[in-house]
RODO-562349 format. One record per residue: residue number from 0; residue in one letter; x, y, z of N, C-alpha, C in turn. Coordinates in steps of 0.02 Angstrom, whole numbers, plus 50000, padded with zeros to 5 digits. Each point is the difference from the previous one (the first is absolute). Layout:
N
ATOM   resi   resn     n_X     n_Y     n_Z    ca_X    ca_Y    ca_Z     c_X     c_Y     c_Z
ATOM    NUM      A       X       Y       Z       X       Y       Z       X       Y       Z
...
//
This chain:
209
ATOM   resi   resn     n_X     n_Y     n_Z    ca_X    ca_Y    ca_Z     c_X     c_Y     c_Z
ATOM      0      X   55690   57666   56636   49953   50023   49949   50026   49985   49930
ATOM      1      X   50072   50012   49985   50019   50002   49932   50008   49894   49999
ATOM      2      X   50014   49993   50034   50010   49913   49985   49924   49972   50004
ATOM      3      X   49952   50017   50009   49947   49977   49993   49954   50031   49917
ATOM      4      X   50033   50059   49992   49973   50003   49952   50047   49967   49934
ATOM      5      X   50050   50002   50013   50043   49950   49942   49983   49920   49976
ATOM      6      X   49988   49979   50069   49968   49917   50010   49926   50000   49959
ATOM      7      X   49969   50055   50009   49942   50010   49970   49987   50006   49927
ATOM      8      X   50061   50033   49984   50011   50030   49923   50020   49912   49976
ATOM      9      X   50042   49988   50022   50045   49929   49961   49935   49960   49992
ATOM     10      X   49956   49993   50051   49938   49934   49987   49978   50011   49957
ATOM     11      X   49964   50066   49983   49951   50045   49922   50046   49991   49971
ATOM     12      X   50061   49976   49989   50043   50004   49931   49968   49950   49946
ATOM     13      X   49963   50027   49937   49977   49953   49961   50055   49943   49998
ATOM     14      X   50060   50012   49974   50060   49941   49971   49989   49938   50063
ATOM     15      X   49987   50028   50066   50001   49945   50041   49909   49950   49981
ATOM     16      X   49960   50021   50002   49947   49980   49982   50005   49945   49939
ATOM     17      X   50037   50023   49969   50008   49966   49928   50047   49934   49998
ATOM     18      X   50045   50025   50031   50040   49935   50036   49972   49942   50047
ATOM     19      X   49933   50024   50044   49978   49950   50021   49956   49958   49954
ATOM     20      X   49975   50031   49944   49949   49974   49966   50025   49958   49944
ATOM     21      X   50080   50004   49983   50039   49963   49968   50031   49930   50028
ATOM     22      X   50007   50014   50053   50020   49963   50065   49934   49951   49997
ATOM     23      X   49980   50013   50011   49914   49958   50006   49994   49966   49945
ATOM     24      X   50002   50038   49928   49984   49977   49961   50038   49930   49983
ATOM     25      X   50086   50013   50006   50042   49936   49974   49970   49944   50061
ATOM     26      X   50014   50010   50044   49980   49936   50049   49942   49992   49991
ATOM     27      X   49947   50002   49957   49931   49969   49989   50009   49949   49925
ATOM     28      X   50054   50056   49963   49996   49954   49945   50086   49958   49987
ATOM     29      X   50031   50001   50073   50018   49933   50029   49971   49943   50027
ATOM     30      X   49964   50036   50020   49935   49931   50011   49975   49966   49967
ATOM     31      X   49978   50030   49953   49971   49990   49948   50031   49937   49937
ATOM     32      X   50072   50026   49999   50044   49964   49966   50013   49942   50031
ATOM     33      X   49997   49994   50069   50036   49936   50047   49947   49957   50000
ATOM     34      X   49943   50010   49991   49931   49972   49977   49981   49958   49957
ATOM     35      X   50039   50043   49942   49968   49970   49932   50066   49967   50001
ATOM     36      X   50048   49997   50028   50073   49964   49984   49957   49919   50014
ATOM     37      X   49983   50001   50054   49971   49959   50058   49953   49957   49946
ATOM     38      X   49964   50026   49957   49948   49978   49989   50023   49963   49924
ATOM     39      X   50063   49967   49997   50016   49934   49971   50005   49956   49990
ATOM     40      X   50011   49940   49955   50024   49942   50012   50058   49965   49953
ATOM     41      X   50058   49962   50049   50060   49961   49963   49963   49968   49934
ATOM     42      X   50027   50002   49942   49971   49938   49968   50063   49985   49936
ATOM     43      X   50006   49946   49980   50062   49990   49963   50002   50021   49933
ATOM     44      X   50051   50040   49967   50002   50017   49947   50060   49957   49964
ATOM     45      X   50014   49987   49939   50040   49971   49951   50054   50060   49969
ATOM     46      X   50070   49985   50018   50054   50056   49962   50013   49976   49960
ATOM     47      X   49973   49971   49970   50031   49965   49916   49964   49966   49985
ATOM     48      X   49980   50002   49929   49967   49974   49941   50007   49931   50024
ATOM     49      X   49935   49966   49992   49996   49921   50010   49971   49981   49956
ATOM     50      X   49995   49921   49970   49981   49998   49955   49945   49941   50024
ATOM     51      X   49948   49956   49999   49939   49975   50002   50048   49910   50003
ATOM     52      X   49976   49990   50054   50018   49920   50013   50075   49995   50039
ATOM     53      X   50027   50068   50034   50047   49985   50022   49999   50025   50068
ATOM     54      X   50052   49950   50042   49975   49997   50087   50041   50100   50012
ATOM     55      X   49962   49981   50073   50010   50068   50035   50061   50020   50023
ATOM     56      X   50039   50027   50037   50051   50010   50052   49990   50050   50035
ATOM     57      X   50024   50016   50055   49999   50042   50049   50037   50050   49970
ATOM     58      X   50040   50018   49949   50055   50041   49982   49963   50028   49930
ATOM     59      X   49956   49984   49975   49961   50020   49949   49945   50051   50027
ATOM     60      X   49964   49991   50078   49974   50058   50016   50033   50040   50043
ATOM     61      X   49945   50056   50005   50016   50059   50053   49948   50008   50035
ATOM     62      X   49982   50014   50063   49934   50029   50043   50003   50089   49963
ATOM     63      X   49915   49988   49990   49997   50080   49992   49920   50010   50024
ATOM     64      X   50003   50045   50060   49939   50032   50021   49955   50024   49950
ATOM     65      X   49934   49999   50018   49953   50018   49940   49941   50019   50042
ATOM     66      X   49968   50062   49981   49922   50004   50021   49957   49962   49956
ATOM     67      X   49973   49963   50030   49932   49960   49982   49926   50022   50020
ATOM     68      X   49953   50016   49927   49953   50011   50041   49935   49932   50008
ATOM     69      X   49958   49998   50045   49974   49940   50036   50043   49953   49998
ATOM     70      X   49976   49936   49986   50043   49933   50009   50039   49995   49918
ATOM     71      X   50031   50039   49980   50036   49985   49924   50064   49980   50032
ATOM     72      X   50022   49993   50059   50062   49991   50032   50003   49935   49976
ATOM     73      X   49958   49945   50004   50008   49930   50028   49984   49965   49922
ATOM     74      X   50016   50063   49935   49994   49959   49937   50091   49975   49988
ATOM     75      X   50043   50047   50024   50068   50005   50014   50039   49968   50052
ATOM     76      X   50044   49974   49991   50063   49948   50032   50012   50038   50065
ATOM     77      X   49993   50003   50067   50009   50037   50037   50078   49992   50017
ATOM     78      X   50040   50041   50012   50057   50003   50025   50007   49987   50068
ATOM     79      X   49952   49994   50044   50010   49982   50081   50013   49927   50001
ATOM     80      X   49981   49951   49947   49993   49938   49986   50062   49968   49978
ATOM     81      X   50029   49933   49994   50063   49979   49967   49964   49994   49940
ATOM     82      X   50048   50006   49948   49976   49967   49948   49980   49910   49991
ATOM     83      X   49966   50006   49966   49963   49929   49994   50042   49975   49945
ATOM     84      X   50003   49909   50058   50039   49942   49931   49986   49985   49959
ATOM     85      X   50012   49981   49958   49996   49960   49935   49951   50029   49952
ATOM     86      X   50000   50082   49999   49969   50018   49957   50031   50054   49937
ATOM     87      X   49971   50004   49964   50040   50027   49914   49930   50055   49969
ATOM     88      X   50030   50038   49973   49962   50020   49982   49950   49985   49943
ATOM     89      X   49945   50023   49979   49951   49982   49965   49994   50049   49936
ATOM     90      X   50044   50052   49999   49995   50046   49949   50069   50060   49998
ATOM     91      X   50030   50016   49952   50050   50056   50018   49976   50061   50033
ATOM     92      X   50053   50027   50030   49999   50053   50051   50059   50043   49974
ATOM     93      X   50001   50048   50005   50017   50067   49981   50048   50027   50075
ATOM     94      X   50052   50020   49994   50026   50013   50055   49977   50068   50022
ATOM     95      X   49979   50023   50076   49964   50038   50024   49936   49974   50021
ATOM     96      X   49975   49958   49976   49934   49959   50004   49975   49982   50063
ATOM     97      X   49951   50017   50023   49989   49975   50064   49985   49901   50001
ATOM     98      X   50009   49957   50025   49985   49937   50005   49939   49980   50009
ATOM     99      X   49955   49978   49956   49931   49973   50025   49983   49959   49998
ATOM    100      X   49960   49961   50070   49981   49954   50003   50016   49961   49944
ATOM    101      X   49918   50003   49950   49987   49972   49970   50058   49987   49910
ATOM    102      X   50064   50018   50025   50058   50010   49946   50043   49940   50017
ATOM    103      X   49968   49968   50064   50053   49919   50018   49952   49950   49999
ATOM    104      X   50043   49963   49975   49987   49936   50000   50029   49932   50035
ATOM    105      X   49990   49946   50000   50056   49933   50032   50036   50007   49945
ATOM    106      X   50045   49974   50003   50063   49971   49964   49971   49940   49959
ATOM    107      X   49997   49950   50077   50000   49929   49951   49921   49977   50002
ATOM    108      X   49932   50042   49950   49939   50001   50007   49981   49939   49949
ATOM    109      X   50010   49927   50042   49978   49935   49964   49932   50002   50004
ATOM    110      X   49940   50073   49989   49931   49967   49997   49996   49987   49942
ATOM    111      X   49929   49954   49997   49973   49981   49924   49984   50046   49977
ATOM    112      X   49939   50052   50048   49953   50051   49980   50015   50063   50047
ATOM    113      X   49984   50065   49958   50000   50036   50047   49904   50039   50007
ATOM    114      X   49977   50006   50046   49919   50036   50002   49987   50054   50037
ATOM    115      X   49987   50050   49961   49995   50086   50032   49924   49985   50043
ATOM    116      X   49988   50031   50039   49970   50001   50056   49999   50091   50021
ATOM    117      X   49920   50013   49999   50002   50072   50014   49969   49988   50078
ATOM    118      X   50050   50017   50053   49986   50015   50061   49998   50077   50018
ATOM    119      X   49910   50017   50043   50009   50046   50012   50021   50013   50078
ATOM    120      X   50023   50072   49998   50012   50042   50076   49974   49972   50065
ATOM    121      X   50051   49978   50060   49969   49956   50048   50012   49935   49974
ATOM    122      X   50006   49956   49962   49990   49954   49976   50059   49968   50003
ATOM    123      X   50069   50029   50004   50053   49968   49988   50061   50030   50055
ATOM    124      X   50052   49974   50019   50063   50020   50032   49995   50082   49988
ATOM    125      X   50015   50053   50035   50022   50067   49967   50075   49996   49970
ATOM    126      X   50036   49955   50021   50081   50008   49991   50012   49929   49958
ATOM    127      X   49925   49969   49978   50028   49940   49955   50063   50022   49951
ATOM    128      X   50034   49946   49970   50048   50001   49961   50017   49942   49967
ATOM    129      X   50042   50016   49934   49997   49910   49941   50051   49953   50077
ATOM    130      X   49985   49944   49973   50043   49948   50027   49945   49980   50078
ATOM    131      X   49957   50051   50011   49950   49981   50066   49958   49941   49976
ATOM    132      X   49995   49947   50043   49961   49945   49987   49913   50030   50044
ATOM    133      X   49959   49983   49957   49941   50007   50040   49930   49940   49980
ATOM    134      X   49957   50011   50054   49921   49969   49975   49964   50020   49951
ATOM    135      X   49965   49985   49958   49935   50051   49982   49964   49983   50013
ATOM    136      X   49949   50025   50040   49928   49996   50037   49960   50035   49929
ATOM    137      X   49903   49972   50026   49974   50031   49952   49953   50012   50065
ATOM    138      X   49975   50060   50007   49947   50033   50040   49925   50022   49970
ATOM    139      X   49943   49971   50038   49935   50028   49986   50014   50070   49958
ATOM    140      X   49966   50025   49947   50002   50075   49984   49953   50011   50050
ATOM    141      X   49997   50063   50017   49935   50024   50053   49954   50028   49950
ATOM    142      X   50026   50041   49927   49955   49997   49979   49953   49961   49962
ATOM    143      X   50036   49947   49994   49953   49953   49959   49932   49987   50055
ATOM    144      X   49939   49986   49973   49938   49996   50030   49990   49916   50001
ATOM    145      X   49979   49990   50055   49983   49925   50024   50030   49957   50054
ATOM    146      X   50023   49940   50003   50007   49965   50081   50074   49999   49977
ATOM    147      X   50031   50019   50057   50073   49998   50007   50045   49953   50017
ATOM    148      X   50036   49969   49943   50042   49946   50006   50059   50039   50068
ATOM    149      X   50033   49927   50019   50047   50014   50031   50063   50011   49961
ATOM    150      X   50063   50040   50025   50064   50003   49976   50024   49939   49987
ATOM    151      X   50040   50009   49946   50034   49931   49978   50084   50011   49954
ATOM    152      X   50024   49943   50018   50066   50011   49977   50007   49965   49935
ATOM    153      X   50027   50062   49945   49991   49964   49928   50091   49967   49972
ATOM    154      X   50026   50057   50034   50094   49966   49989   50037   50007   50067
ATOM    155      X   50052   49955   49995   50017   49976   50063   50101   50030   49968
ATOM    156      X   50036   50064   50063   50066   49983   49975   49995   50018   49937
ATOM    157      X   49983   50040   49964   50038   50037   49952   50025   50053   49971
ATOM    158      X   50071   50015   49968   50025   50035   50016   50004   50077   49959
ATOM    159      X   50008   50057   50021   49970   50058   49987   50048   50028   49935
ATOM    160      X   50004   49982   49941   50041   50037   49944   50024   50089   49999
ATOM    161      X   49922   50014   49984   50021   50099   50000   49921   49999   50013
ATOM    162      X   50021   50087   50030   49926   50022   50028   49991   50099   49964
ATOM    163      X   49967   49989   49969   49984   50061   49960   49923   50040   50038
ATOM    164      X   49983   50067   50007   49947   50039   50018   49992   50025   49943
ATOM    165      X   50052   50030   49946   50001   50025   49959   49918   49992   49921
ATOM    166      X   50017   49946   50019   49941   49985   49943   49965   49953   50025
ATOM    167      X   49919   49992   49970   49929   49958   50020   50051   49920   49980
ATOM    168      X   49965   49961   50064   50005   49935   49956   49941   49950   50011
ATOM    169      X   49986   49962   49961   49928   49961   49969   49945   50046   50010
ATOM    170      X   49993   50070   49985   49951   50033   50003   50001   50042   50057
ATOM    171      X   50024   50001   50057   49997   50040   50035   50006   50090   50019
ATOM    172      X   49988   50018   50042   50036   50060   49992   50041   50036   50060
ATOM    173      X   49982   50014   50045   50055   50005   50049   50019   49942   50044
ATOM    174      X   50064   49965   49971   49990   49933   50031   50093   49999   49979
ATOM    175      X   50028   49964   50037   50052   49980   49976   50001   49936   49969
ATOM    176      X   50065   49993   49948   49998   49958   49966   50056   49957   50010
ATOM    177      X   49977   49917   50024   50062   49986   50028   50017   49926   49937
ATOM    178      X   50065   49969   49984   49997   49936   49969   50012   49962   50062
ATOM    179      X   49995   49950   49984   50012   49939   50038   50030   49931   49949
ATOM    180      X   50047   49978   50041   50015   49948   49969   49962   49924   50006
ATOM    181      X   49978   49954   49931   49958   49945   50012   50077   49932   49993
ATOM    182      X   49960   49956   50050   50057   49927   49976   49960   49974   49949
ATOM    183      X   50013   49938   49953   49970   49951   49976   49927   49974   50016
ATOM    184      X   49998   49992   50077   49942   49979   50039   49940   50053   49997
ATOM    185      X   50037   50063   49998   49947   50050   50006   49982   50035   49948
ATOM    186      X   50033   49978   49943   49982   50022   49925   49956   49936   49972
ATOM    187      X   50017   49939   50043   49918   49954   49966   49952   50022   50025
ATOM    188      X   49988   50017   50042   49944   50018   50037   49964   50063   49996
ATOM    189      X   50034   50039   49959   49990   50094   49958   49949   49999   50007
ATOM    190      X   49930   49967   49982   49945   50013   49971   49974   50016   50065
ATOM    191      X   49996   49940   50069   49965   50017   50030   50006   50060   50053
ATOM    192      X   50071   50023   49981   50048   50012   50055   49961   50094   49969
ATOM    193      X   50005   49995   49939   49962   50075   49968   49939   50003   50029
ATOM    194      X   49955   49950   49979   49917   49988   50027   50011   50041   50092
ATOM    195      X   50024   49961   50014   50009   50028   50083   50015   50071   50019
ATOM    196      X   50053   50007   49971   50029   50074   50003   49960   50060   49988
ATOM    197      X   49954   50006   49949   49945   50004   49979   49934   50000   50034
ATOM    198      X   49977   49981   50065   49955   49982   50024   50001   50058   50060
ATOM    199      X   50055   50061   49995   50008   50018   50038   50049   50059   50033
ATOM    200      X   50042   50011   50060   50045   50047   49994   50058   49953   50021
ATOM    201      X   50066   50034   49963   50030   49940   50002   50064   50040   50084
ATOM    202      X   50019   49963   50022   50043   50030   50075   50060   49957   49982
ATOM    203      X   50078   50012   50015   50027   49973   49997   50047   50032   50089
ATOM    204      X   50009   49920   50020   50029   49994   50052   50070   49957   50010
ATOM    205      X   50056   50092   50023   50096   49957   49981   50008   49943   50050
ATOM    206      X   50021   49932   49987   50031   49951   50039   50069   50033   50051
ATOM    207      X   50001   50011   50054   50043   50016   50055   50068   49953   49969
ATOM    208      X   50054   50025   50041   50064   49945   49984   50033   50011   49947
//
């Protein structure tokens, strides 16, 4: 009788109640934490001041996890990636700085011309990057009204300078903004090469290899 009522007393002990509900509580918001740990990505940061036109090294960055929200991941140098050759930067960087994309450039960029190009969403690589060689296609608009030309290829092989979201380019508005590098051949030909581009939505497709 007396050990059953003791076993009885200890369960009603508020302090024990409270302990389970503490108990509960940390392992939920361990969860919680192992979650949002989870819910990062590597991307390369710069430990020292760089200054604009000078190459990269592996010893100049650091990987540092970052929450990204939607796709802002893929405006930034991913750290799962090697760093890419023969490229320099395009502007000073501030040590702490995260690396972006659109902050490299080639090294040795012998174009004549360079031509911004607003590609929108869908339209391009998600993980494009400078130094990627690609097509530019020009596609029917769907909304334009009337008989629908077929797709056509306006540049052949050329290569991707910097790619900005940050700001409209030739008028656009949610569109990324990419340069491209022109040769000689493809800066005589500007006029029609605009006319085309123009006629439409422009797609650019990366050369494999």
């Amino acid at each position: 009788m007396t050990a059953r009522r003791l076993g009885s007393a200890r369960w009603r002990d508020p302090r024990l109640a409270v302990g389970i509900v503490l108990m509960s509580a940390s392992v939920i918001l361990g969860v919680r934490v192992v979650d949002a740990a989870d819910d990062t990505v590597p991307v390369w940061s710069v430990q020292e001041d760089v200054s604009a036109g000078s190459p990269l090294t592996a010893s100049q960055l650091t990987a540092r996890h970052v929450h990204f929200d939607g796709d802002d991941a893929r405006l930034y140098l991913s750290a799962d990636a090697a760093l890419p050759r023969g490229m320099v930067l395009d502007h000073d960087v501030s040590a702490g700085e995260l690396l972006a994309v659109s902050s490299l450039r080639l090294e040795t960029d012998t174009s004549a011309a360079e031509l911004p190009l607003a590609v929108s969403s869908g339209s391009l690589p998600a993980d494009l990057a400078p130094g990627d060689l690609v097509d530019v296609w020009v596609t029917p608009d769907p909304a334009e009204p009337g008989p629908t030309s077929a797709a056509a290829e306006v540049l052949s092989e050329v290569s991707i300078v910097s790619l900005d979201t940050s700001s409209a380019a030739l008028g656009a508005g949610d569109a990324t903004r990419i340069l491209i590098a022109l040769d000689d051949a493809a800066v005589a030909g500007l006029g029609e090469t605009l006319s085309r581009l123009s006629s439409g939505q422009v797609v650019l497709v990366r050369k494999s290899g």
